[in-house]
C-alpha positions in Angstrom: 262.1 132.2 -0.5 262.9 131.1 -4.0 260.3 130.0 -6.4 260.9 126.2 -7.8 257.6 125.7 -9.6 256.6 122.0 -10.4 259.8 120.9 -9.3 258.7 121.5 -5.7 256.7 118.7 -6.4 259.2 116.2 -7.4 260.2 115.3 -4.1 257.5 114.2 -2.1 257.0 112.1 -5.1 260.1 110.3 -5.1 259.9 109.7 -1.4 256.4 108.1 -1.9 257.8 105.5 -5.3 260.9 105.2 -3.3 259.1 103.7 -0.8 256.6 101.9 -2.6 259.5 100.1 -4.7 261.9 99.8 -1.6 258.9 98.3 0.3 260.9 100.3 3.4 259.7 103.8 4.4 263.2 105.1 5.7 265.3 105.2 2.2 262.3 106.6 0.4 261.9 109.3 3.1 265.9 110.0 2.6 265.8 110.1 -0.8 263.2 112.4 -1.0 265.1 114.4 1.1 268.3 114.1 -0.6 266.7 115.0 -4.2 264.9 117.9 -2.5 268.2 119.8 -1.3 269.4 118.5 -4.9 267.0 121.0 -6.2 267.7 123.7 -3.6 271.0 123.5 -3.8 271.3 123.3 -7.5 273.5 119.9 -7.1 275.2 119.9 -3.7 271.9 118.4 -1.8 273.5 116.0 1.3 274.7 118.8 2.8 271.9 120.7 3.4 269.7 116.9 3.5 271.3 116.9 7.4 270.6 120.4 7.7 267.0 119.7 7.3 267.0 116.7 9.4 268.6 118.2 12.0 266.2 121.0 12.1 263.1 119.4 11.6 263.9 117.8 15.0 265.5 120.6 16.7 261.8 122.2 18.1 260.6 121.7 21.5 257.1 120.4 19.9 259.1 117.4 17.8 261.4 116.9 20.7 258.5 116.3 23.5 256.4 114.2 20.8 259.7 111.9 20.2 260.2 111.7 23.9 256.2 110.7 24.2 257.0 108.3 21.3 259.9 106.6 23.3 257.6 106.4 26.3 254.9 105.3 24.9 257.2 102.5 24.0 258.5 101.9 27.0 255.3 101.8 28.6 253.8 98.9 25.7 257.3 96.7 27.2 256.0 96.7 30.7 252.5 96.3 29.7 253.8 93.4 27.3 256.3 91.5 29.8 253.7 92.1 33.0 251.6 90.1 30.6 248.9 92.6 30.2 248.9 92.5 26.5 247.8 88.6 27.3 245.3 89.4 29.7 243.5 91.8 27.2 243.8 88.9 25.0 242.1 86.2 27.4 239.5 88.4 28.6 238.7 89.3 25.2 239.0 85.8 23.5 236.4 84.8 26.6 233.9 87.3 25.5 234.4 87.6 21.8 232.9 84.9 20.0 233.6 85.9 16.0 235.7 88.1 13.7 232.9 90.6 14.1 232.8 91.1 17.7 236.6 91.8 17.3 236.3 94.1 14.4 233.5 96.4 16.5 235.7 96.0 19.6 238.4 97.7 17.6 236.1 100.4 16.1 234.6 101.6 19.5 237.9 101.5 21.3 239.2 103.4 18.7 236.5 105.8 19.5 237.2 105.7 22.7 241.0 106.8 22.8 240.6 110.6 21.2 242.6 112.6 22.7 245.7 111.8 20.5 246.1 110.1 17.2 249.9 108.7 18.3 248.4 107.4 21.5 245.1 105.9 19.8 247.9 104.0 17.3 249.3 102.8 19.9 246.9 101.7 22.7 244.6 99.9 20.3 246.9 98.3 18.3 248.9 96.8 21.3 245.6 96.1 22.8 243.5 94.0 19.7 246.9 92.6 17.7 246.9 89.5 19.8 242.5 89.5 19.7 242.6 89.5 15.7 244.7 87.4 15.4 243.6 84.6 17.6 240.5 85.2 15.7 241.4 85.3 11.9 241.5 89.0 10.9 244.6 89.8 8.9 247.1 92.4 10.3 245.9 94.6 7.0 242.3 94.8 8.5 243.3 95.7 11.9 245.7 98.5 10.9 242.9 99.9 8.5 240.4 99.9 11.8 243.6 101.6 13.9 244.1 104.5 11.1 240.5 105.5 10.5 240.0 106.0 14.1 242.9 107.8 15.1 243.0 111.5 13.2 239.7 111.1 12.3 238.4 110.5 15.7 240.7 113.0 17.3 239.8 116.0 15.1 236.8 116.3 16.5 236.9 115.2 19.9 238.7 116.7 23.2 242.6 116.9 22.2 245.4 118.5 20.8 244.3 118.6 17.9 241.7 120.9 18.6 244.3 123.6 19.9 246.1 123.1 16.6 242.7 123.3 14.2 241.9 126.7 16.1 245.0 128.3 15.7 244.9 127.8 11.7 241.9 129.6 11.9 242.8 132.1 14.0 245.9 132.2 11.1 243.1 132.2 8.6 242.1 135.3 9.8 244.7 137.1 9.8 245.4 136.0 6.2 242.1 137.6 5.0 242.0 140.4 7.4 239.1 139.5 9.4 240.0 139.0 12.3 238.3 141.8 14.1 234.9 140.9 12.4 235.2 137.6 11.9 233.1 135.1 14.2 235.8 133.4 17.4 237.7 130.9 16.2 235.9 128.0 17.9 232.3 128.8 16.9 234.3 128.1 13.1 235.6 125.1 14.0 231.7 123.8 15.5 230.2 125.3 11.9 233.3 122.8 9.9 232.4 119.5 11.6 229.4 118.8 9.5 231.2 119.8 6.3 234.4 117.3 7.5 232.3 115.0 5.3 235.5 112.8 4.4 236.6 111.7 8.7 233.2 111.6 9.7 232.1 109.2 6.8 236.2 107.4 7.3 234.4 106.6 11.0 231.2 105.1 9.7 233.1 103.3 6.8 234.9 101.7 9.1 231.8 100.5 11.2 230.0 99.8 7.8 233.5 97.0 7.0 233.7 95.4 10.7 229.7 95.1 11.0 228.7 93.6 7.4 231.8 91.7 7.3 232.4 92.7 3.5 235.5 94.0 1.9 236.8 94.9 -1.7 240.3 95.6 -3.3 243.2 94.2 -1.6 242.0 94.1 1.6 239.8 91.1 0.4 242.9 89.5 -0.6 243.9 89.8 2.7 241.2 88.6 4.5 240.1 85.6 2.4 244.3 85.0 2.6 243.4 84.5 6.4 240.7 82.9 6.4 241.8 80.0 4.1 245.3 79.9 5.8 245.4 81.4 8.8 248.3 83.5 8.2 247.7 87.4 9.3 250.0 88.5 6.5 251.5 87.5 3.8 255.1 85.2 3.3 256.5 88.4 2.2 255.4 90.9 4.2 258.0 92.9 6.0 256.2 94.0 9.4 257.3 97.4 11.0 257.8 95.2 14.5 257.7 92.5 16.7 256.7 93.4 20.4 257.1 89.2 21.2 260.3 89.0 19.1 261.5 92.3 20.2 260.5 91.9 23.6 261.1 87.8 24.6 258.1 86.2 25.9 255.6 87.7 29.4 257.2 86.9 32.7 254.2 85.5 34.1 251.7 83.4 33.8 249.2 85.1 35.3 248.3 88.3 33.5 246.5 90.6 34.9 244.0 92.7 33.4 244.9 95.8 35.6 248.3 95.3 34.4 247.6 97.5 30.9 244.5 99.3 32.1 246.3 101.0 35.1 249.2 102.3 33.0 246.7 103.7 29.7 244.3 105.5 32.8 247.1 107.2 34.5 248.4 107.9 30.9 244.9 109.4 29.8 244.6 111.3 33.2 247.7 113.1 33.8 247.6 114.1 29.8 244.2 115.8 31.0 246.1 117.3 33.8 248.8 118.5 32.0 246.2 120.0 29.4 244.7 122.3 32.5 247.7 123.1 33.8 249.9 124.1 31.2 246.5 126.2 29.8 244.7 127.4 32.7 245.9 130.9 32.1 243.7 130.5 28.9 240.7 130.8 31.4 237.7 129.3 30.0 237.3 125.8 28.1 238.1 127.1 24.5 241.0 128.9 26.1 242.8 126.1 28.0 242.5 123.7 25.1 244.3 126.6 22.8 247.0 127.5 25.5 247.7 124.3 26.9 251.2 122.3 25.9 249.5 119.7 24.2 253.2 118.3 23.7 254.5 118.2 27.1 251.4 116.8 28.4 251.8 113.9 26.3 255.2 113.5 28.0 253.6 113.7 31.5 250.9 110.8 30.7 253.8 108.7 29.1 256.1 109.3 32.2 253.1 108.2 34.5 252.4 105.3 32.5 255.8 103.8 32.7 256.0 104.3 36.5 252.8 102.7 37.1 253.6 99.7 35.0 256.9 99.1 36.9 255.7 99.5 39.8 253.4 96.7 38.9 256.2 94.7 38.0 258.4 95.9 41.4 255.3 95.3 43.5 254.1 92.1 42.3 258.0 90.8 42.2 257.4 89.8 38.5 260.6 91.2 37.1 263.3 92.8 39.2 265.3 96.2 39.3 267.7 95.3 36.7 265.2 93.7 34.7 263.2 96.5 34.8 265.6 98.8 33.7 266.1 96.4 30.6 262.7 96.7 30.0 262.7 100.1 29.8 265.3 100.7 27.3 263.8 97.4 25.2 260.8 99.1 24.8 262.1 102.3 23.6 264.1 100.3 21.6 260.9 98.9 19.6 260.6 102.6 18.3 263.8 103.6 17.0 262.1 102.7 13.3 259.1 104.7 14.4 260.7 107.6 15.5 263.5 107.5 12.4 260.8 107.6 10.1 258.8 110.5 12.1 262.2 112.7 12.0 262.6 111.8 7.9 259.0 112.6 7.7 259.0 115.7 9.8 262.2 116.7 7.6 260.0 116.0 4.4 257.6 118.7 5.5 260.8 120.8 5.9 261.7 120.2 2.2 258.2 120.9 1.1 258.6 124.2 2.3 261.7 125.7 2.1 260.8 124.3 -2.4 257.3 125.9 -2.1 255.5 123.3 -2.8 251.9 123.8 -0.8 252.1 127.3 -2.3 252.5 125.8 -6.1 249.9 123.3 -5.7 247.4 126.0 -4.0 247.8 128.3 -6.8 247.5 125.9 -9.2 244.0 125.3 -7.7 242.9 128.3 -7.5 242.6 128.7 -11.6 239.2 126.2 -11.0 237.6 127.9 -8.2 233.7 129.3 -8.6 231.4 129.0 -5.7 229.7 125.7 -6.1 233.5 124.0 -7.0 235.0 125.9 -4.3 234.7 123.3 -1.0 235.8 120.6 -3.8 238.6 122.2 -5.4 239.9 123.1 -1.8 239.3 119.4 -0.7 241.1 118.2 -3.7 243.7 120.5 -3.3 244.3 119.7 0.5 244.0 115.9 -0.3 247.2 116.4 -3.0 249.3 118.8 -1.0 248.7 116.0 2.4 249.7 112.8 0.2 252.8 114.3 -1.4 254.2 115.5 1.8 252.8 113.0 4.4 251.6 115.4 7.0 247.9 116.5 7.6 249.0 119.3 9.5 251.1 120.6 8.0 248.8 120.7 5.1 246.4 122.7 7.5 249.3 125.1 8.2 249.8 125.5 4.2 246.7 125.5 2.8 244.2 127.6 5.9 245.7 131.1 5.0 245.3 130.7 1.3 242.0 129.0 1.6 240.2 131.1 3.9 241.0 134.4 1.9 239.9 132.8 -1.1 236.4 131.7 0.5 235.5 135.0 1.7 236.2 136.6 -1.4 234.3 133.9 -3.7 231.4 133.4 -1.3 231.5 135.5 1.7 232.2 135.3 5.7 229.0 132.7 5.2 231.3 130.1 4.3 233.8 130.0 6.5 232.9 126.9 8.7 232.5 124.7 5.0 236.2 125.9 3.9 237.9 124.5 7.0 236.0 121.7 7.0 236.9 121.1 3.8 240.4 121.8 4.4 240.1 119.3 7.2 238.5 116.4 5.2 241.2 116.6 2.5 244.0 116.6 4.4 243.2 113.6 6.3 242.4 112.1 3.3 245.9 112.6 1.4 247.1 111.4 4.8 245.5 108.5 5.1 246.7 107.3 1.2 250.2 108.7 1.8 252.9 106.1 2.6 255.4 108.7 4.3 252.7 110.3 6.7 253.7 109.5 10.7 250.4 108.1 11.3 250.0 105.9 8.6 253.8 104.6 9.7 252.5 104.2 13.4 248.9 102.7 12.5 251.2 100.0 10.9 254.0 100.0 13.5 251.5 99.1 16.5 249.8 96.5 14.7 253.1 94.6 13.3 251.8 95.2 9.7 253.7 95.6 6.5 253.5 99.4 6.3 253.0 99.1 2.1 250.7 96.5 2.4 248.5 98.8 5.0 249.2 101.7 2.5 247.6 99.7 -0.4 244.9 97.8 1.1 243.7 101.2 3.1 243.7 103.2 0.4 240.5 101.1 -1.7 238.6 102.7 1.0 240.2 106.0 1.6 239.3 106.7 -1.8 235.7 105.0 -2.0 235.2 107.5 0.8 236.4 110.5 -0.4 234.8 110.1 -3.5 231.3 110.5 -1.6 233.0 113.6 0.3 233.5 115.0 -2.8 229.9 114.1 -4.4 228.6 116.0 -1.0 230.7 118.9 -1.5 229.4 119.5 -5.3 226.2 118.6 -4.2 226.2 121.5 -1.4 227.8 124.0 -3.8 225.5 123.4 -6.7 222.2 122.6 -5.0 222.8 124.2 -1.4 221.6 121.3 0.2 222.3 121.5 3.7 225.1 118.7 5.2 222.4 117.0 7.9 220.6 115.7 4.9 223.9 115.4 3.0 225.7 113.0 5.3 223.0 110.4 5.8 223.1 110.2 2.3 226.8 110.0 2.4 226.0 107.0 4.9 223.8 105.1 2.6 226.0 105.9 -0.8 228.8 103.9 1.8 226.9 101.1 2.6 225.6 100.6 -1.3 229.1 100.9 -2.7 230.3 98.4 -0.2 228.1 96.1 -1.0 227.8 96.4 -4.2 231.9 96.5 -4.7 232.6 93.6 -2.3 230.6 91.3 -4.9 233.6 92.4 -7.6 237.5 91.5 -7.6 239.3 94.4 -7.5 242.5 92.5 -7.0 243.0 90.1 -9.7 246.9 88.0 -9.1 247.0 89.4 -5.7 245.7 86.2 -3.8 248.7 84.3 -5.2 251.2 86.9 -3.9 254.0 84.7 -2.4 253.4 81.6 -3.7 
């Protein structure tokens, strides 16, 4: 593979101020693209732009996670036209007295949904956009609650990203040549979970906003915007979709409740069954999670929610054949932009590589490593190499080989469980800031948001939060303080900055946007 050097860099870059300017995710994405296989080509770059495209899509993994995505959408029509989306609604607006019953009701359901980020995106967006906004919390705040529980949540939990983290490890290993004396891959991955300082303090941050009912930046904007108005985003604001305007109004009214909680448990169950039974050959726990087909089980779940829900609407005579079929294809329909945008973003990755640009960043790093800078510098690095291409696994795939090596031969096989996490940490970081990364397009997609207005009101806390991480990480490599006393720290830091930052204005002109 050819060496590009800093101009690997250049298109992730332009995809990100593309999109920023644009305001639209899609032409950034393609331009990017387009100046990447500029530079590879040397000048001919649409060519090989389709190229990419094409085969960033053409793998049974991005093919079975499109089809889930197209379920998934079909399954949040049903759900919507049954009126179970209302019934969620009305049971919640009976129960939920004030914006910060709402808030915590988002947190802990986005707790709740771990086994897949897309899936988490989806279900708790669908489920509180209607909640929220009955009850004055701007569309910003809810997609910021729907982000920072989704990969941060599922990285650590029972899902497929589990199988995913393990097998960089594994990768890891090889890289470094350890495999045969190295501790199993899993007992790793249990030693990095305390030193993923950045998703487990994303989690509390998020409990920290929703529970003191403070914010800062733009996302104060925001909020005091819909308190004073009323209006859950701005005149401007472009949202990603419209399930009521996309979908035409519920069928019935009488929602039922069971209507969306039937369809999200048969979802949730046979994914669990498709985990055991595309990885029971794997044998124990550990080994059904890493064979399993994470993918195709996704597909299953979404299949079995889209039966159940129309057979709710068959059964209970609510819509009829043909409109069921309608409903079907309108629902898929609501993510065509969702799915565009993960092919352009899937093909960004694809441009990253083929220009070296993981490899240029991860070199350039390496010229500031020593033992108490390393978890930072690998954090830092990780957090660059995830915004700039929009994917925090790919980042994992790009940066595990190169950072393992290096850990072992700075520190030792002691350190091992620190580097990943801080491999981890960072690359959910950059992905969480990063306007072309799938589940920053999805958190705003299932909440109806403005995806650049999600982008820039997230990111005041992304960073506020990564900043402790990063304190942490020089405080563990300097003073060898261990991360249980590390992270309450980290807790209380959080809850001081928020505080003490929600008492400033970070976001000076930005309350008379659209006037």
């Amino acid at each position: 593979m050819a060496t590009f050097g800093a101009l690997s860099v250049v298109p992730p870059l332009v995809a990100i101020i593309a999109a920023v300017v644009t305001r639209r995710a899609i032409p950034g994405l393609f331009i990017g693209a387009w100046v990447g296989g500029i530079i590879y080509t040397g000048g001919h770059g649409l060519g090989i732009t389709f190229h990419w495209i094409i085969e960033s899509v053409a793998t049974t993994f991005h093919v079975s996670l499109l089809l889930f995505i197209f379920l998934l959408g079909a399954g949040i029509g049903f759900m919507w036209k049954l009126g179970g989306s209302l019934a969620v609604r009305d049971y919640a607006a009976a129960r939920l007295q004030n914006r910060r019953q709402a808030g915590i009701v988002a947190w802990l359901l986005g707790l709740a949904v771990f086994f897949n980020d897309y899936a988490n995106t989806a279900i708790v967006g669908t489920a509180m956009q209607d909640v929220t906004d009955s009850l004055g919390i701007s569309r910003e705040k809810l997609s910021y609650i729907v982000d920072s529980t989704s990969a941060p949540v599922a990285t650590f939990m029972f899902s497929d990203w589990i199988a995913f983290q393990l097998s960089m490890i594994r990768e890891g290993y090889k890289a470094a040549g350890i495999t045969e004396t190295a501790p199993s891959a899993f007992v790793v991955f249990l030693q990095s979970i305390p030193f993923n300082f950045y998703c487990l303090l994303a989690i509390v941050m998020v409990g920290i906003i929703v529970i003191s009912g403070r914010d800062f930046g733009e996302m104060k904007a925001a909020e005091e915007r819909t308190l004073s108005t009323g209006e859950v985003m701005w005149p401007d604001a472009q949202p990603m979709q419209s399930v009521e305007g996309d979908l035409g109004e519920p069928r019935t009214s009488k929602p039922m409740l069971r209507v969306f909680i039937a369809p999200i448990v048969m979802l949730v169950a046979l994914t669990l069954v498709g985990v055991y039974w595309t990885g029971r050959s794997g044998g124990d726990l550990v080994g059904i999670l890493g064979s399993a087909n994470w993918a195709l089980s996704l597909v299953w779940g979404g299949a079995g929610m889209v039966a159940t829900a129309a057979y709710y609407g068959l059964r209970h005579e609510i819509l009829t054949f043909d409109e069921t079929v309608t409903t079907f294809v309108d629902g898929m329909k609501i993510m065509m932009t969702a799915g565009t945008i993960l092919v352009l973003a899937w093909t960004i990755g694809t441009v990253t590589t083929e220009l070296g640009t993981g490899d240029y960043v991860t070199q350039l790093a390496g010229d500031f490593v020593s033992p108490a800078l390393l978890l930072v510098v690998i954090a830092v690095t990780a957090a660059f190499i995830s915004f700039t291409t929009g994917t925090s696994w790919g980042t994992m795939a790009v940066l595990t080989p190169i950072a393992v090596p290096l850990g072992v031969n700075v520190v030792g096989m002691s350190v091992l469980g620190p580097v990943i996490g801080a491999v981890f940490s960072g690359a959910i970081f950059g992905d969480h800031c990063s306007p072309i990364s799938d589940t920053t397009v999805l958190s705003s997609t299932f909440t109806g948001a403005d995806h650049i207005d999600h982008v820039r009101t997230q990111i005041y806390y992304a960073v506020t939060v990564f900043l402790v991480a990063a304190v942490l990480y020089l405080a563990w490599g300097f003073l060898a303080i261990t991360p249980y006393i590390l992270l309450p720290l980290g807790v209380l830091a959080l809850v001081a900055l928020v505080y003490g930052l929600s008492s400033l204005d970070f976001s000076i002109g930005v309350a008379q946007r659209g006037e």
